[in-house]
C-alpha positions in Angstrom: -31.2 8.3 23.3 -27.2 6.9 23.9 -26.3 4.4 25.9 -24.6 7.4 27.9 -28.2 9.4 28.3 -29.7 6.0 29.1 -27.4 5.4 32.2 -27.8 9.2 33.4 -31.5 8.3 33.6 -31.2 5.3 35.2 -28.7 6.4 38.0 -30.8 5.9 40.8 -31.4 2.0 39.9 -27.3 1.3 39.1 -26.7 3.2 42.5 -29.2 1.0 44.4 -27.0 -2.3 42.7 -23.9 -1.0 43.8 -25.0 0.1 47.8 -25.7 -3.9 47.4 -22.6 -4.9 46.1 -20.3 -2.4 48.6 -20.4 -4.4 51.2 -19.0 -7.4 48.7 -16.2 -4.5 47.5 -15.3 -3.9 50.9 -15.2 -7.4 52.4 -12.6 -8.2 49.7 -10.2 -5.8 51.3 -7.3 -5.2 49.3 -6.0 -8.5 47.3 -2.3 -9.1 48.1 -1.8 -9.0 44.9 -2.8 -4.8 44.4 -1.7 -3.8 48.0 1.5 -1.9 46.4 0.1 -0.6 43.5 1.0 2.8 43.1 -1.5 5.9 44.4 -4.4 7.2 42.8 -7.8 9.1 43.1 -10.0 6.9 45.3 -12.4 4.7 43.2 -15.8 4.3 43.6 -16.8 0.6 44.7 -17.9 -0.8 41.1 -17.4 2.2 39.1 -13.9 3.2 40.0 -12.9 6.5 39.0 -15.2 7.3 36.4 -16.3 10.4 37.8 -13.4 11.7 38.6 -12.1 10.9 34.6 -13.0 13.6 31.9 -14.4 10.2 29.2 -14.0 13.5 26.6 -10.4 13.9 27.5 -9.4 11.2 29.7 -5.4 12.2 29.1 -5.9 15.5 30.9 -7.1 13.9 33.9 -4.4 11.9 33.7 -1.7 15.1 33.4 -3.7 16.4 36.3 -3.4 13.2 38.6 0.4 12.8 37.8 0.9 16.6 39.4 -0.7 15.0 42.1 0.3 11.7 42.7 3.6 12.0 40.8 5.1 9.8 37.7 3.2 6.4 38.6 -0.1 6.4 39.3 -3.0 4.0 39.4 -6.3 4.8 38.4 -9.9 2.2 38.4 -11.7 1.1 34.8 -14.1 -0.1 36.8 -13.4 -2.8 38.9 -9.7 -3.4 37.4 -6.5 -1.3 38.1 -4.7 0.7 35.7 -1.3 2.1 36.5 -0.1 5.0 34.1 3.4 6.6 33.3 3.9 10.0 33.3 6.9 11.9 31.9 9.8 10.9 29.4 11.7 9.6 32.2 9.3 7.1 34.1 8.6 6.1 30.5 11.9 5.4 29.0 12.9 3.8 31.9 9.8 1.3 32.2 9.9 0.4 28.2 13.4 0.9 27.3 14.8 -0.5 30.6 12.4 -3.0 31.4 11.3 -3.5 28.3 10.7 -6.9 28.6 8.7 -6.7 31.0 6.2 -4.1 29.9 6.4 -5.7 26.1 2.4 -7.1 26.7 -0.4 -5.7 25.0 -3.4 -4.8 27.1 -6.5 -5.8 24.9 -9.2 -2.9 25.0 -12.6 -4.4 24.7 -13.2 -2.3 21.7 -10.0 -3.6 20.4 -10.7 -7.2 21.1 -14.1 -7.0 19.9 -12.5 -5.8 16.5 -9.5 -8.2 16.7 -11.0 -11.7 18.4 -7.4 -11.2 20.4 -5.7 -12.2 17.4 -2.7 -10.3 14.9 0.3 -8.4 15.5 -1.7 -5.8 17.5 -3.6 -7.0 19.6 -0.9 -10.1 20.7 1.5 -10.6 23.4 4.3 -13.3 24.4 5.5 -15.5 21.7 2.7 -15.1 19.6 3.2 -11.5 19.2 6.9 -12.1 18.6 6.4 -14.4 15.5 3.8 -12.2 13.7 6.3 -9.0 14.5 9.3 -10.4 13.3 7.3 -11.6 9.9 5.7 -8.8 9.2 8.6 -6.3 9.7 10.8 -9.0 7.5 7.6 -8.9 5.0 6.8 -5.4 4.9 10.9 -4.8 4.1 10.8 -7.1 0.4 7.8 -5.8 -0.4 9.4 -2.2 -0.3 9.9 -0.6 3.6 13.1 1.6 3.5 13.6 0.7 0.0 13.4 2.6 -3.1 10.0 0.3 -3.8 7.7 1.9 -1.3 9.2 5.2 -2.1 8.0 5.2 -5.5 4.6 3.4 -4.7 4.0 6.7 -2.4 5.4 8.8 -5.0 2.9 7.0 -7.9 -0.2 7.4 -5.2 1.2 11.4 -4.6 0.6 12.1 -7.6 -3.5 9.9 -7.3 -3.4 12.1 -5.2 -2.7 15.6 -6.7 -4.9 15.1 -9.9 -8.1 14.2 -7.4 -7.2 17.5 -5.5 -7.0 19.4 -9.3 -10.4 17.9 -10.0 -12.1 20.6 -8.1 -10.6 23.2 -9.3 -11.6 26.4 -7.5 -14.5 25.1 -5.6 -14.4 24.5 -2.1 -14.1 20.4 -0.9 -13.5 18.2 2.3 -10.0 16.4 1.5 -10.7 13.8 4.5 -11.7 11.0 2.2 -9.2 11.8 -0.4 -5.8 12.0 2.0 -7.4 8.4 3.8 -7.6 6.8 0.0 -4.0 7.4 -0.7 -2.6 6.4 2.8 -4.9 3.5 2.2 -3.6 2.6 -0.9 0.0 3.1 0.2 -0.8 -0.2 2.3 -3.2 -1.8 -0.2 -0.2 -2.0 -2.5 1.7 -4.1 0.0 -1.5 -6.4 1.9 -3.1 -7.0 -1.6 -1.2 -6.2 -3.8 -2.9 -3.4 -5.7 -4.1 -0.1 -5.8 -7.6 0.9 -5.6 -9.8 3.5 -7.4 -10.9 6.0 -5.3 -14.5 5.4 -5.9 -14.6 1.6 -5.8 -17.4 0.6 -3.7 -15.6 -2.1 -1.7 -13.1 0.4 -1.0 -15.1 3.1 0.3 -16.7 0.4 2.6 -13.2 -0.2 3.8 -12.7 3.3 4.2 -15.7 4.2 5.8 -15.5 1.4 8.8 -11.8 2.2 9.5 -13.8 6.2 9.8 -16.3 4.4 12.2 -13.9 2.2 14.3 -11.9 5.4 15.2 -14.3 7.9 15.8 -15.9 5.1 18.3 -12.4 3.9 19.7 -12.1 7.8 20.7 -15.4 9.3 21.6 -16.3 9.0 25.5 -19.1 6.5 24.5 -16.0 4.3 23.0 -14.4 4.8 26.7 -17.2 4.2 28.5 -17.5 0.8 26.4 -13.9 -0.2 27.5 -14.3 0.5 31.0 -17.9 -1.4 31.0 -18.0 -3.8 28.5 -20.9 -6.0 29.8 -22.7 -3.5 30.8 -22.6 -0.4 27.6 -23.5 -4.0 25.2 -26.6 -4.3 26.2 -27.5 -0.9 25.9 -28.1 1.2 22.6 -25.6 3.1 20.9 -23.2 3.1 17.7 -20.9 0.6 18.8 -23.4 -2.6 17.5 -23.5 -0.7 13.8 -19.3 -0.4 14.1 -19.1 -4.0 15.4 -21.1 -5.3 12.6 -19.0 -3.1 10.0 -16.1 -5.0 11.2 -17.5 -8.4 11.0 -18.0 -7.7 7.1 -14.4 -6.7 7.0 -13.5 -9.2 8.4 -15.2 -11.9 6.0 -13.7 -9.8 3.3 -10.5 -10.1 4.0 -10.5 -13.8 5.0 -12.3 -14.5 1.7 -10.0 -12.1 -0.5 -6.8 -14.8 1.6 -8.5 -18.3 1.1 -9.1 -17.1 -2.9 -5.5 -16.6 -3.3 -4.9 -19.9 -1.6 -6.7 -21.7 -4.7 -3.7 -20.5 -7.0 -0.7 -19.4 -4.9 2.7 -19.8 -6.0 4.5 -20.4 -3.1 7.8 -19.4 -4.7 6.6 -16.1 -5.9 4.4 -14.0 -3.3 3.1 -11.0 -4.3 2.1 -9.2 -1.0 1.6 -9.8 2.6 -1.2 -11.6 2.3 0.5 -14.5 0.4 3.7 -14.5 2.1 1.5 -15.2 5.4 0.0 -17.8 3.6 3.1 -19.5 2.2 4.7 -19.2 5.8 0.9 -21.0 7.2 1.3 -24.1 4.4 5.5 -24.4 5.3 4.3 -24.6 9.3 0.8 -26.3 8.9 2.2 -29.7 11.2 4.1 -27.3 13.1 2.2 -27.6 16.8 1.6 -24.3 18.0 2.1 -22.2 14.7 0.7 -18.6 14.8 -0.4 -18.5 11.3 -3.6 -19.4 10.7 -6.1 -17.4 9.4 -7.4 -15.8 12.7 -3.4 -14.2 13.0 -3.9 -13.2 9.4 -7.2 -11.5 9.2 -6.7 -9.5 12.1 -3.4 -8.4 11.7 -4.2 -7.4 8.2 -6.9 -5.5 9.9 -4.0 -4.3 12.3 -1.9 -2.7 9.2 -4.9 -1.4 7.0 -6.7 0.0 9.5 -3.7 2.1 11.9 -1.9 2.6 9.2 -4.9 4.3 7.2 -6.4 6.7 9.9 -2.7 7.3 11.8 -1.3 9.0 8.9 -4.1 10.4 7.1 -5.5 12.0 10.2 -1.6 13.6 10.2 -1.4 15.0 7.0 -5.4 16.3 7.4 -4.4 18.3 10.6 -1.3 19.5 8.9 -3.0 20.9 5.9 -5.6 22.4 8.6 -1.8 23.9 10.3 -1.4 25.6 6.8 -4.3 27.5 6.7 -3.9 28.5 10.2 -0.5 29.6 9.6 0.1 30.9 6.2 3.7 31.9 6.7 5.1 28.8 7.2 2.9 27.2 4.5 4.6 30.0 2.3 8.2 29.1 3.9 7.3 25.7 3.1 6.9 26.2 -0.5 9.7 28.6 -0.9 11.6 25.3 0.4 10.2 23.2 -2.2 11.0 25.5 -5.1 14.3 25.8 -4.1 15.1 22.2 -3.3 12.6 20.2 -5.8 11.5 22.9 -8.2 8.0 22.1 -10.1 9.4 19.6 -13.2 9.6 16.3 -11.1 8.5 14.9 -7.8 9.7 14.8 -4.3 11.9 12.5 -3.5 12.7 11.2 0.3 16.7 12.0 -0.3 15.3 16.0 -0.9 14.3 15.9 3.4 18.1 16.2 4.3 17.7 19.4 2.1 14.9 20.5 3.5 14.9 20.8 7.0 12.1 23.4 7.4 9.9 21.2 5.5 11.0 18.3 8.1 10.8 20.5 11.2 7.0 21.7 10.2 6.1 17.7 9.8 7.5 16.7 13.0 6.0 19.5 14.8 2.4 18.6 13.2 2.8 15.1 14.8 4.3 16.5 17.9 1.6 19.6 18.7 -1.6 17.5 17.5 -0.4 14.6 19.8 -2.7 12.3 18.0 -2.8 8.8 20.7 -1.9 10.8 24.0 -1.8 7.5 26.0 -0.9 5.4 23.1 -2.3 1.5 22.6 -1.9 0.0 26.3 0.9 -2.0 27.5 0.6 -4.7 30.3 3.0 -6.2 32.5 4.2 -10.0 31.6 5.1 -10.9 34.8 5.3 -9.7 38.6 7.5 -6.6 38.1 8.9 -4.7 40.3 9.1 -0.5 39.3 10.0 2.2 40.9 8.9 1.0 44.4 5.8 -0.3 43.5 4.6 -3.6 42.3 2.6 -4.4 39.6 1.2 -7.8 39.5 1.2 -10.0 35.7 -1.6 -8.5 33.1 -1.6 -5.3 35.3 -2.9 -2.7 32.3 -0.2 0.1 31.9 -0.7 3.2 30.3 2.0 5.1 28.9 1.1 9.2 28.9 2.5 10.5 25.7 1.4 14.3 26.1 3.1 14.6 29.2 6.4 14.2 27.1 5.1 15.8 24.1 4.1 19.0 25.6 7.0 18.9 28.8 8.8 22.5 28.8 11.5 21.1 29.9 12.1 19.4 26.4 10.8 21.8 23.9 11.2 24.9 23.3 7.8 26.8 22.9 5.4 23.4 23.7 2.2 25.3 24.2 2.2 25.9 20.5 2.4 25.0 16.7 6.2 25.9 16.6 8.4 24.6 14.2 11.7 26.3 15.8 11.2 23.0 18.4 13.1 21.0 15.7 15.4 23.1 14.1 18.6 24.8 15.4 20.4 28.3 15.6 21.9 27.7 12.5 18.3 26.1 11.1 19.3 22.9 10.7 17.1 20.0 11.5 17.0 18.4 15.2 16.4 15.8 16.6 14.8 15.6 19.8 14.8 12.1 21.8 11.0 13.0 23.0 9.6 12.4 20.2 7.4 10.0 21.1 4.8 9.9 18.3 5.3 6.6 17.1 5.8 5.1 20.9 8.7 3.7 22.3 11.1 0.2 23.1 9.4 -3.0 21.7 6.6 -2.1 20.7 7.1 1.3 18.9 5.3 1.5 15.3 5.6 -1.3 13.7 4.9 1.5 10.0 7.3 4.3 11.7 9.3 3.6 8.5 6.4 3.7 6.0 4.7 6.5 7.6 7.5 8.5 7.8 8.2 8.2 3.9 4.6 8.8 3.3 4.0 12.1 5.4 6.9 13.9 3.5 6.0 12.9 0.4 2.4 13.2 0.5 3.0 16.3 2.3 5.7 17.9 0.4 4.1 16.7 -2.9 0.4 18.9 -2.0 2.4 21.6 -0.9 4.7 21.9 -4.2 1.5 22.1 -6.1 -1.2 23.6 -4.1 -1.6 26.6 -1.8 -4.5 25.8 1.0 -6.8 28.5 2.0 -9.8 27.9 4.3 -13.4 29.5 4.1 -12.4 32.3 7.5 -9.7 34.2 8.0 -6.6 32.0 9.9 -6.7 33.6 13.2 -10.6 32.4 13.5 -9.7 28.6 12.5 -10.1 26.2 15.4 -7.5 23.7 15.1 -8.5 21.4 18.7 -9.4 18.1 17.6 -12.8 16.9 17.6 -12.5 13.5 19.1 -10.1 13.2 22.2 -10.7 9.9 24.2 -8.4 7.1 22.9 -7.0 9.4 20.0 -6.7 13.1 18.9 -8.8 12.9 15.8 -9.0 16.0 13.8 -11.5 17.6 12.9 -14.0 17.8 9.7 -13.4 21.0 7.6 -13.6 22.1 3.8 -11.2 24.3 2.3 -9.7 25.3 -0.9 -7.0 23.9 -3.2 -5.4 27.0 -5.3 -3.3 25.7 -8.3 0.3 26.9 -8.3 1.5 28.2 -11.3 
């Protein structure tokens, strides 16, 4: 039985605690510090607005409370207030134009359970500032927007290929293959190496990035943020996930203090050593942010977002393909045209191939993969739109109500590629493309991931026509986890050689 089941059956004894505890919730009144917050659904005393939130789908109650309550609303994780932003708009405006202020990073208990409140993630303030800055500077020499990382995605494309080749005509999940290359992408910057796909200390790696995500965005994952005290002392997946990460954790602080016994400091190699040369040049420096903790998580931070971000992009694309063979076939008449079959694809081919570039964008655009992104919170008393939101108030930012607005794409309600091209079919751009966030803390791999997903993409396509086990019109292409992110889902298909 979940931890879910278990509090169904034991309603009757949480209701009893919290007719108790309503007289507490109502002497408080309403704190000076939450009288202007902006409207919302009215929360239960303890529980807040859990019934009234789909845990499943929480972002379409959210698109159903903005219609309501308009582009800033408040809604209860239990006891604590969460205001949400609704609509390109309210959203530019509050982390474009007030950018500062919205710059913190909520901590999602999941998320602080996996990070200890440590890394490049999960930081705000000054800490956050230092480990951005370093790894942005780090992750450009070792290759981002250079000709390095393009041909350490083009070496792993082509990994990539010959495992997809490998089974020939039979049918095969490519979940674990597309999440070993992305993987490896990073691997090659954090440690400096490639793995074979069937390492064993890899697939652990793999597999508890796989767990972490599907727990981060299942409704028992949302129920755990919203309850934190309560869902850990009941049963459920989240202790097995927790102690995944633990091991991964010890992993990669081990794999750091190794390289510490012989590290040049003139000479780093990969993330991981330049962090550690930066902790030795500041180690009397009161106050430094490197230290291990900073390091182990945000390697954490990069291996484990990067991995499942992009992979779970270029699964759901493939998945697109099948769904829609004519533009899988306009695709490859693209390729042919452009790149041909005697080499590989390069990034400088996208400017030729805007069809190819349209289909990618629209991928990340229709699946909507983190519909209320990673949560923001304010850093001070700010003032927006009327309202005020106290410092650490936890702010949501509501994604799909910009990627799926029809008043800034043309056909939103579908997989359309027409909503990035032109008359004339040329590529374009459209400033609600939110998928990698927005202002300070957009994507800190929007570069990487952006070279990746056309060459891993392109790179299949140019070799490989995608066929699933039903005819297209019967392939369900709604994601199977929905809570914190869009996860695809699990599906086998086939892999038909080009000639």
């Amino acid at each position: 039985m979940d931890f879910l089941s278990l509090l169904s059956n034991n309603f009757l004894s949480i209701l009893m605690v919290l007719i108790v505890l309503a007289l507490f919730w109502k002497s408080r009144g309403k704190e000076s510090s939450t009288a202007r917050l902006p409207p919302g659904p009215s929360p239960v005393p303890i529980l807040g607005n859990i019934f009234q939130v789909d845990l499943k789908q929480p972002y379409k109650s959210y698109l159903e409370f903005s219609e309501k309550y308009g582009s800033v609303f408040t809604v209860w994780f239990g006891p604590k207030p969460v205001v949400v932003l609704s609509g390109y708009q309210t959203i530019k405006e509050a982390l474009l134009n007030q950018g500062e202020e919205f710059s913190g990073r909520a901590i999602y208990p999941v998320l602080l359970q996996a990070t200890k409140g440590y890394g490049v993630l999960a930081s705000s303030g000054s800490r956050w500032k230092d480990l951005r800055r370093f790894s942005l500077m780090t992750l450009k020499n070792f290759g981002m927007g250079r000709r390095g990382i393009e041909e350490r995605v083009q070496e792993e494309a082509r990994f990539l290929v010959k495992a997809f080749s490998e089974y020939g005509d039979s049918l095969f999940n490519p979940h674990h293959l597309l999440c070993n290359a992305v993987s490896n992408v990073i691997c090659s910057i954090v440690f400096g190496k490639r793995f074979e796909y069937d390492e064993q200390q890899f697939k652990f790696l793999q597999q508890s990035i796989d767990a972490y995500f599907h727990f981060l965005s299942s409704s028992k994952g949302q129920f755990f943020n919203m309850f934190p005290r309560l869902a850990w002392y009941l049963p459920g997946p989240h202790h097995e996930v927790f102690q995944h990460l633990e091991k991964v954790r010890n992993y990669i602080e081990q794999e750091a203090k190794q390289r510490l016994s012989h590290l040049d400091i003139n000479s780093p190699q990969d993330y991981i050593e330049a962090f550690l040369v930066r902790m030795l040049e500041q180690e009397h420096k009161p106050g430094s942010e490197f230290h291990f903790d900073n390091l182990v998580s945000s390697i954490w931070n990069l291996f484990s977002a990067g991995t499942e971000t992009t992979s779970s992009t270029l699964r759901h694309g493939l998945l697109l393909m099948m769904k829609y063979p004519h533009v899988q076939e306009r695709i490859q008449k693209e390729i042919d045209e452009v790149v041909g079959s005697s080499r590989s694809p390069s990034v400088q081919d996208r400017q030729n191939m805007p069809y190819t570039d349209a289909v990618i964008h629209e991928v990340q655009r229709s699946m909507d993969l983190t519909p209320t992104s990673v949560p923001h919170k304010t850093m001070r008393d700010t003032e927006f739109k009327g309202y005020f939101l106290p410092e650490g108030t936890m702010v949501l930012t509501l994604l799909s109500s910009v990627l799926s607005d029809p008043k800034l794409w043309k056909n939103p309600d579908a997989f359309d590629p027409e909503n990035f091209l032109d008359e004339n079919g040329s590529f374009k751009k459209n400033d609600a493309f939110l998928a990698f966030g927005l202002g300070k803390r957009v994507c800190l791999g929007e570069g990487l991931a952006r070279v990746e997903l056309f060459l891993l993409f392109s790179s299949l396509l140019q070799r490989f026509t995608f066929r699933a086990t039903q005819p297209p019109e019967e392939i369900d292409t709604n994601p199977a986890c929905c809570s914190f992110g869009r996860l695809p889902r699990t599906y086998s298909c086939y892999a038909q050689l080009r000639e």
